[in-house]
N, C-alpha and C positions, 0 to 999 in steps of 0.2 A: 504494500500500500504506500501510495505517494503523499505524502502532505507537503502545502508550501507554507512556511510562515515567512508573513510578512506585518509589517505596523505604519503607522502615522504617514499615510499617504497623503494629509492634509489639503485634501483638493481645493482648491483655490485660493492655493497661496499666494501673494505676490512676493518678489526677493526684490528687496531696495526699489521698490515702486516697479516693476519690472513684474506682467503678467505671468503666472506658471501654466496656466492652463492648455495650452499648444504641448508642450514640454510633458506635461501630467500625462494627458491626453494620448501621447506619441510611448510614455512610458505605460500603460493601459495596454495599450496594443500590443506590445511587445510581451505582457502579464499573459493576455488571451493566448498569444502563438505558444510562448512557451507549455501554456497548461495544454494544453493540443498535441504539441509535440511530443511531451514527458507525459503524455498521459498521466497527468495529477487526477489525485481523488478529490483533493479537501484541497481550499487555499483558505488561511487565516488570516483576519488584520484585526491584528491586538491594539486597537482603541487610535481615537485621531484619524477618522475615515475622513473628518474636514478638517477646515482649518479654524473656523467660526462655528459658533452654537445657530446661526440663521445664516445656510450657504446660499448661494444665489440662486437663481435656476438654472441655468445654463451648467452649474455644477452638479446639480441633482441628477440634471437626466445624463452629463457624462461618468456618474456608478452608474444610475436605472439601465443606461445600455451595456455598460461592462458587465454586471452581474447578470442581466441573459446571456450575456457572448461565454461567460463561466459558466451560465448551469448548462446550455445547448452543447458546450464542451464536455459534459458531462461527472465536471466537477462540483462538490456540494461545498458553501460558503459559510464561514462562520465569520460573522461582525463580533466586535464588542466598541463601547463606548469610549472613549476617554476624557483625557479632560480637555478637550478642545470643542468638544462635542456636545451638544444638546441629546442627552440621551432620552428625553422623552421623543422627542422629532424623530431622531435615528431608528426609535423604538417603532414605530408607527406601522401598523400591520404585520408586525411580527408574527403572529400564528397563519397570517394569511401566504405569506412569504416562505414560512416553514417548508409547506407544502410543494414549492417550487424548488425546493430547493436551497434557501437563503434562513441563516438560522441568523437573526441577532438576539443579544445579551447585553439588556440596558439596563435593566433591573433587577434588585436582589431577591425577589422572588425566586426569579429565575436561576440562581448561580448554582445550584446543586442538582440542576437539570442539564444533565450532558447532552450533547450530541451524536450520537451512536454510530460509528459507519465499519461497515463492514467490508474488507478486501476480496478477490477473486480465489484470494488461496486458505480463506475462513478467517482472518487476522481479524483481531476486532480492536478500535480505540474508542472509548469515550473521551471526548472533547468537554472541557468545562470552559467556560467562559467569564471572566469577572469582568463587571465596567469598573472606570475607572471611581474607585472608592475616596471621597469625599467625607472624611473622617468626621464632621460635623454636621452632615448632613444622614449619614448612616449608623453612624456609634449606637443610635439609639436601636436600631430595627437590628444591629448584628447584633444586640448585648454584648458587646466591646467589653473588654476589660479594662480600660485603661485608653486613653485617648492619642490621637496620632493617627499615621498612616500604618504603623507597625502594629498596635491592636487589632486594628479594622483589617486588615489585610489576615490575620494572622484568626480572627473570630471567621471571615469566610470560611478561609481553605479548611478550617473544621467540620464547616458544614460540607465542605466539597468530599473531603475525605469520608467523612462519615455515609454520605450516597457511595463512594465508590467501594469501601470496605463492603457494605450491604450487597452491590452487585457482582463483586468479586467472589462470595460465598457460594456465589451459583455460575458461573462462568468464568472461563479464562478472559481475563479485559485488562488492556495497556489502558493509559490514560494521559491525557496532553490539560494542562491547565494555561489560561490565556490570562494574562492579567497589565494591567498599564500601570506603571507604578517605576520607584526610582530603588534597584535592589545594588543592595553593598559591592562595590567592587565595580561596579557601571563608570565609562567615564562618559560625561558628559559634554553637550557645545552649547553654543551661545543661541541655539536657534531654538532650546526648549524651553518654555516657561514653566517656571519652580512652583513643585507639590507644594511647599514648605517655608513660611517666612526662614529665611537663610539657610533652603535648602537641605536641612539638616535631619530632617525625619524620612531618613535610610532606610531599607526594610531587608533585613540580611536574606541573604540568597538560602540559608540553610532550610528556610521556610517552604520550600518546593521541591524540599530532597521525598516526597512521598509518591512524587510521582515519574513518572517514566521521563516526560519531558516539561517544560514550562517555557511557554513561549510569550516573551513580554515583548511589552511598548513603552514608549515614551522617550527613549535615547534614542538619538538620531544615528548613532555608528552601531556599525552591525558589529557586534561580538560577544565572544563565549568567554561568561563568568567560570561555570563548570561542563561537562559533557553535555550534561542536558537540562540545562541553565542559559539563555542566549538571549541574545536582543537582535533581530533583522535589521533594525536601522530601518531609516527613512528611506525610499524609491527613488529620490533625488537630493541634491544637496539643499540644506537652506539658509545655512550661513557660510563663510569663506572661511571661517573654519573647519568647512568641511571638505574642502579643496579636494585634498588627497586621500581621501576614505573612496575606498570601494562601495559601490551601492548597489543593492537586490535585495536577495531574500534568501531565507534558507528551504533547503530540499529535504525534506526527514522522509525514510524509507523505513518503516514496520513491517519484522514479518512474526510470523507466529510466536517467536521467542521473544520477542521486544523493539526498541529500536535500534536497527541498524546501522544506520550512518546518518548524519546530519552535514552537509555540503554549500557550499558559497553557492550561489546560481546568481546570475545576473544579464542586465543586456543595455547595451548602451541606448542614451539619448543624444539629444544636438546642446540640453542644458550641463554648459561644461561652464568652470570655474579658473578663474587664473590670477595668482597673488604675487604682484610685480614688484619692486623694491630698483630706484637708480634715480638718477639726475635725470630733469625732461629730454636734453637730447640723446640722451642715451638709448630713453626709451626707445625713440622714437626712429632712433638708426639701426638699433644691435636685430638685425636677421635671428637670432638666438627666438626672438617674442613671434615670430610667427604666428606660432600656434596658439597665440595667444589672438591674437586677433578677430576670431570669432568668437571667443569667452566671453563671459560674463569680467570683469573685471575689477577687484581692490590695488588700486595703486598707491603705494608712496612715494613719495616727490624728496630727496637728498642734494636738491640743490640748496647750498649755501646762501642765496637770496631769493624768494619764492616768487617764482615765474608767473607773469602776466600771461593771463588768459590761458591756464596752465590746462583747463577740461577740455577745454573747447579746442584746442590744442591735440589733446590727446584721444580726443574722439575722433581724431581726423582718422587714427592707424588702430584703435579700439573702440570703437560705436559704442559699444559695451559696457564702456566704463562706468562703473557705477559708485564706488567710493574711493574719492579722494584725501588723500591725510598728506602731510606734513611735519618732515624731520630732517631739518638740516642737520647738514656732516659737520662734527663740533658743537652741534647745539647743546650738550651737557653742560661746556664752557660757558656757552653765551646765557645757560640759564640761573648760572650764579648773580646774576643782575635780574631781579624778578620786573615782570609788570608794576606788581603794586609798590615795590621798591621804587622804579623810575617814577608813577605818580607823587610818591612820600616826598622824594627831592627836588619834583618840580617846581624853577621858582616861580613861573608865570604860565599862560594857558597856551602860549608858542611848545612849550615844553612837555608839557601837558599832551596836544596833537603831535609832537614829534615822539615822545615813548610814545604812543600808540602806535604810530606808524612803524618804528620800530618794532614793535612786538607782532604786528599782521605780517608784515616784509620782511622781517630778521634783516635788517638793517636801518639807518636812518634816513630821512631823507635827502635826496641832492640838492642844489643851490636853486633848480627851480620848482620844485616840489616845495621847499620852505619857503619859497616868495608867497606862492598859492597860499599856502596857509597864513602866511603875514598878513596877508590882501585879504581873504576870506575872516580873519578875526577881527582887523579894522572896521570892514564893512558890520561886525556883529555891533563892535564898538559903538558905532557911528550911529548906529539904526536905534540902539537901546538909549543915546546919550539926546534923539529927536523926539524919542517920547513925551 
């Protein structure tokens, strides 16, 4: 039996004002062939099927069509919620959807009700599904012990166990637990928003040693905490910290004795990423950036005095670009002199406009840049002295 795990497809995301949808879209397609090809049974996305709790429509009906182009493939789908997610909305016709094929898990009612599927060669897996748990909002309906994400997570899978112990006493049954959540050992990027004022309610990975596999969401890089302990990562990047991560899903192959093998699978898009670091002509010459030039783009600028019209500039050879920073070479030196330091010592408001200008330009002005502003504070002078 084939299962894919995958999580936080976040359909309609935008990256740095820049639509995903095309890119999402192209990566969807690529989801269908592959389950076609590898003849999958199950594909999972462990919580963040959007990006917004009210997605648009135009992103509704690009799942509504991928999830027929999966079941007509003859794979059966299991949703969960996360916290990007409006999981009542996501919930919406869930037993009607069942039927079809589409199993979502938005509610705790539901988290102790598996998924049943059965392989060609007798293999059987229960799928449990957790949404993403909201320690404040569910404490009360798990009888929680104690408050957090690590309670609440930890009061579920009691209940999940305890269904799976029960139907274990009468059948041979693997079991896969789906849950969105931030477990020990995860590293994280800048494109997730935190469970947790300061991130700090961890929920240890030991917590899903009961079952065969646990396929989580919510970290955007795909990796294994332990064998069968993993995060798919996000389908696409979504911060430039993500540059260099591999992106797909994983392949879990069950057979009668357990699971098998668990495997990277992947497939490219045209949404590619490129984190540039040089002086603007450098950029702008070095053959090296090629391949950069259809990326998406984070540049930093290492000239010594900050280049006029430096985007607009470098859109000419990267369209793409989308953030700009600034760090000149020596700037450590030059920042022994603070901003609000040159303010402190200004003796007049010539000086005042000149550390400013210094501090946007990392330098000072020339002889005709300080007439301008000589001319331009007279003029203030002169207008407030005719009042």
């Amino acid at each position: 039996m084939k299962i894919l795990h995958t999580s936080d497809w976040h359909l309609g995301r935008s990256f740095h004002g820049l639509g995903l949808l095309s890119a999402q879209s192209e990566w969807l397609d690529g989801l269908v062939e592959f389950v076609k090809g590898e003849k999958v049974d199950a594909v999972l996305v462990s919580g963040d099927v959007y990006d917004r709790a009210l997605p648009a429509v135009d992103v509704v009906a690009m799942l509504d069509k991928t999830l027929v182009q999966l079941t007509q493939a003859g794979a059966q789908v299991v949703l969960t919620s996360g916290n990007h997610d409006s999981a009542v909305r996501l919930g919406f016709g869930s037993h009607l959807l069942a039927r079809a094929g589409v199993h979502l898990r938005t509610r705790i009612a539901e988290i102790d009700v598996p998924v049943l599927l059965t392989g060609d060669d007798g293999t059987e897996v229960a799928v449990y599904g957790l949404p993403y748990l909201e320690p404040r909002l569910v404490g009360a309906e798990l009888e929680a012990e104690g408050s957090g994400h690590v309670a609440v997570t930890r009061a579920a899978l009691e209940r999940v166990r305890s269904d799976l112990e029960r139907r274990r006493a009468s059948a041979d049954l693997h079991s896969i637990v789906m849950a969105h959540t931030f477990a020990a050992g995860g590293v994280a990027t800048e494109s997730e928003r935190s469970l947790a004022v300061g991130g700090l309610d961890v929920v240890p990975a030991a917590l899903f040693d009961a079952f065969d596999y646990a396929a989580l969401g919510h970290l955007h890089g795909r990796q294994r905490l332990t064998d069968t302990v993993r995060y798919s990562g996000s389908p696409l990047a979504y911060s430039f910290g993500e540059a260099k991560q591999s992106k797909g899903a994983w392949l879990l192959e069950f057979a009668p004795r357990g699971l098998e093998s668990a495997t990277e699978v992947g497939w490219p898009t045209a949404h590619r990423l490129a984190v540039l670091r040089g002086t603007l002509e450098e950029l702008l010459a070095d053959p090296a950036h090629v391949a950069a030039e259809g990326a998406c783009c984070q540049i930093t600028l290492t000239d010594a005095e900050r280049p006029q019209r430096a985007m607009e500039r470098l859109r000419v050879r990267f369209p793409l670009a989308l953030s700009l920073q600034f760090e000149p070479e020596g700037g450590a030196e030059r920042a022994a002199s603070t901003y609000s330091g040159r303010l402190a010592a200004a003796r007049d408001e010539l000086e005042v406009c000149c550390g400013f200008f210094e501090h946007v330009r990392g330098r000072g002005p020339d002889e005709r840049e300080r007439s301008a502003l000589t001319d331009a504070l007279e003029s203030v002078r002169l207008a407030e002295a005719g009042r």
